[in-house]
C-alpha positions as CSV (number, residue, x, y, z in Angstrom):
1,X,111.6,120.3,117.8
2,X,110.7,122.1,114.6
3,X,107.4,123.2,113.3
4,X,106.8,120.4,111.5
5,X,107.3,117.8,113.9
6,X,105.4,120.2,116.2
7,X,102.0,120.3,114.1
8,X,102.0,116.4,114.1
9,X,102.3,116.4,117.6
10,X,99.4,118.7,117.6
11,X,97.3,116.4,115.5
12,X,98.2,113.4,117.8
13,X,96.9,115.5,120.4
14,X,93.6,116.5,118.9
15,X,92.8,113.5,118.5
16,X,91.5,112.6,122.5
17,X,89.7,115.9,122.5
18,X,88.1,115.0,119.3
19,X,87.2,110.9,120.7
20,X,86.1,113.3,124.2
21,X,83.6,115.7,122.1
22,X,82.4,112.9,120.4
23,X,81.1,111.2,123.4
24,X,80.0,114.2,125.6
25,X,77.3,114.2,123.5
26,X,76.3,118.0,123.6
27,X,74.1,119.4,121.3
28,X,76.3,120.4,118.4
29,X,79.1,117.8,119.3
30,X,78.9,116.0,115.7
31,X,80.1,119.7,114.5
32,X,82.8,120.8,117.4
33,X,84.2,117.4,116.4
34,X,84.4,117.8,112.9
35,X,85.7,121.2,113.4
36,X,88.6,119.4,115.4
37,X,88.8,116.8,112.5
38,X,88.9,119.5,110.1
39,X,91.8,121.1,111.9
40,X,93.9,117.9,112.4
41,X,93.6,117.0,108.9
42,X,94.8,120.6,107.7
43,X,97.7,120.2,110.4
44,X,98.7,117.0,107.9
45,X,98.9,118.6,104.8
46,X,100.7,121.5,106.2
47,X,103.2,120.0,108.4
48,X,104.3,117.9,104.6
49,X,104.4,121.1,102.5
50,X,106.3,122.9,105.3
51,X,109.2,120.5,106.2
52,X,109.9,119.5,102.4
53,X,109.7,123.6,101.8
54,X,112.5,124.4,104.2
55,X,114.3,120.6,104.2
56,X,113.1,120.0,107.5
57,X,112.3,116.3,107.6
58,X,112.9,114.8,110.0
59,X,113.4,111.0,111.0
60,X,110.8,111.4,113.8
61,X,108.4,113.2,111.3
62,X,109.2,110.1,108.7
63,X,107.9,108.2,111.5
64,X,105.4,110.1,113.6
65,X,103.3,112.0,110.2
66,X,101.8,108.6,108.8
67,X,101.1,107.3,112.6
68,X,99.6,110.4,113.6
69,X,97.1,110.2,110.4
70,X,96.1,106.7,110.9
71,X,95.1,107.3,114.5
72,X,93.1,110.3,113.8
73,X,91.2,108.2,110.5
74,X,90.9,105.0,112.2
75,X,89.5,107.5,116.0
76,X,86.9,108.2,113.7
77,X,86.0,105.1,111.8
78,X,85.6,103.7,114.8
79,X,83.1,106.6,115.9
80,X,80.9,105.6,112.4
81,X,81.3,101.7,113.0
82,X,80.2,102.1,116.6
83,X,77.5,104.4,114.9
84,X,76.2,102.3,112.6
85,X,77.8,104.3,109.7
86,X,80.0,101.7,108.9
87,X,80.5,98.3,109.1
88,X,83.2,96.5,110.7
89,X,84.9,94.8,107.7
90,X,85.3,98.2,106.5
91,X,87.2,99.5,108.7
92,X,89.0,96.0,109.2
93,X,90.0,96.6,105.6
94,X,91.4,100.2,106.4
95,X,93.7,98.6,109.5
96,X,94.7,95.7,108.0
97,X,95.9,97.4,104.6
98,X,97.8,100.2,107.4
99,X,99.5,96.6,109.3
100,X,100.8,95.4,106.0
101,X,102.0,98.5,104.5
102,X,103.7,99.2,108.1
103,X,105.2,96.3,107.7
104,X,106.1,96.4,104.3
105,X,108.2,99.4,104.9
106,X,110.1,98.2,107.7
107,X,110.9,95.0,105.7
108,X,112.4,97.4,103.3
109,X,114.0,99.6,105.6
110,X,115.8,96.4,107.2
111,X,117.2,96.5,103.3
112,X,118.5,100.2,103.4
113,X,115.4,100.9,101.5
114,X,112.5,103.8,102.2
115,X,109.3,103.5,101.0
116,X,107.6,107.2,100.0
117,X,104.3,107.7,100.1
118,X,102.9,107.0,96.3
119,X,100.5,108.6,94.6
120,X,97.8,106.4,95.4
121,X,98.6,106.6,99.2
122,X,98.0,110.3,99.1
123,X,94.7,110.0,96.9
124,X,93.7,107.4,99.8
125,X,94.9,109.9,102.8
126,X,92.8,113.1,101.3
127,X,89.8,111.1,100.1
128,X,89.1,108.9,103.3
129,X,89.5,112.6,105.0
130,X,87.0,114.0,102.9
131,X,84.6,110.9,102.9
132,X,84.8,111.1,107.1
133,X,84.4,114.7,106.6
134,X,81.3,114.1,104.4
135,X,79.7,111.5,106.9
136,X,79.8,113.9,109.4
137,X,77.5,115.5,108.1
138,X,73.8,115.0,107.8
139,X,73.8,112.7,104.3
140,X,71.9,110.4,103.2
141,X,72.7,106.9,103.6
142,X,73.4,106.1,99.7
143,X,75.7,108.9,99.9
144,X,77.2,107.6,103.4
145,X,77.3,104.3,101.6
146,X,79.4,105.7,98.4
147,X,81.8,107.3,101.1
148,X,83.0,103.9,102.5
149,X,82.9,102.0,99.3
150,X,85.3,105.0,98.2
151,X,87.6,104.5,102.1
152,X,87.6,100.7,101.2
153,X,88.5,101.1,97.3
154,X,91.0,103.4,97.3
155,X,92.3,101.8,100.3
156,X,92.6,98.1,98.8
157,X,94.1,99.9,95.7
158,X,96.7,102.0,96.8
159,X,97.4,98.8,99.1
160,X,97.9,96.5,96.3
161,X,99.7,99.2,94.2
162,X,102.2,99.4,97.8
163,X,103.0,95.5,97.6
164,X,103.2,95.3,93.6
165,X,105.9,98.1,93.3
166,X,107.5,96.9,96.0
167,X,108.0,92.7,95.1
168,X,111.4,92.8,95.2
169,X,111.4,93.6,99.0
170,X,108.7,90.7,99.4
171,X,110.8,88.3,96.9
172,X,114.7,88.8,98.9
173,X,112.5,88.9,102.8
């Protein structure tokens, strides 16, 4: 297993100790979690730059990367909704934009065709992190407010930007 693949395994893994932190409830927990968060989030950028620096992607990385980043976003969306942070369309938005891309993709790879990651994908990736990063924090609510409205806007965008650059998999399904 190479280095890559090995830091996304690590992220997969943070993410119970981060859900565990979370609801110890220790003084300071709120932090030691978003330290955690802070750390599997870096372990996503890095794990990309590395395996496309040295050509070492890899099918499970192709696979396992995107997977690991939706269960450590969605592990704390579900923190905020349970907290009152965020509401629960929200983050229904988030999951059901993640289904249909999913699927999206593996209607195209039936085809022989892969779906990269677009532009707006990767805007949606770093600025949910930063928004859950953000409402970690102690902010006030207008702020905590303009951090889902950004999750759920660039979410429904880059989602809509997925299925309209991609019609002709839709149109031969």
């Amino acid at each position: 297993m190479n280095l890559p693949n090995k830091l996304t395994l690590l992220r997969i893994l943070l993410i119970p100790v981060f859900m565990v932190v979370l609801y110890w409830g220790f003084p300071g927990a709120n932090y030691a979690a978003l330290a955690i968060f802070i750390i599997a989030s870096f372990t996503d950028m890095l794990d990309g730059k590395i395996a496309r620096k040295y050509h070492l992607v890899t099918d499970f990385g192709k696979f396992a990367d995107p997977l690991a980043d939706k269960m450590l976003t969605t592990a704390a969306m579900l923190w905020f909704v349970e907290n009152g942070q965020m509401a629960a369309w929200a983050l229904l938005i988030v999951v059901c934009r993640e289904f249909a891309v999913s699927g999206l993709r593996m209607l195209a790879a039936d085809k022989g065709k892969v779906i990269a990651a677009g532009w707006s994908g990767k805007v949606k990736t770093a600025s949910t992190m930063v928004c859950i990063v953000l409402m970690f924090l102690n902010i006030p609510p207008l702020l905590n407010t303009l951090c889902v409205w950004v999750i759920v806007l660039t979410t429904l965008y880059s989602g809509v930007e997925y299925f309209l650059m991609n019609k002709d998999v839709i149109a031969t399904a």
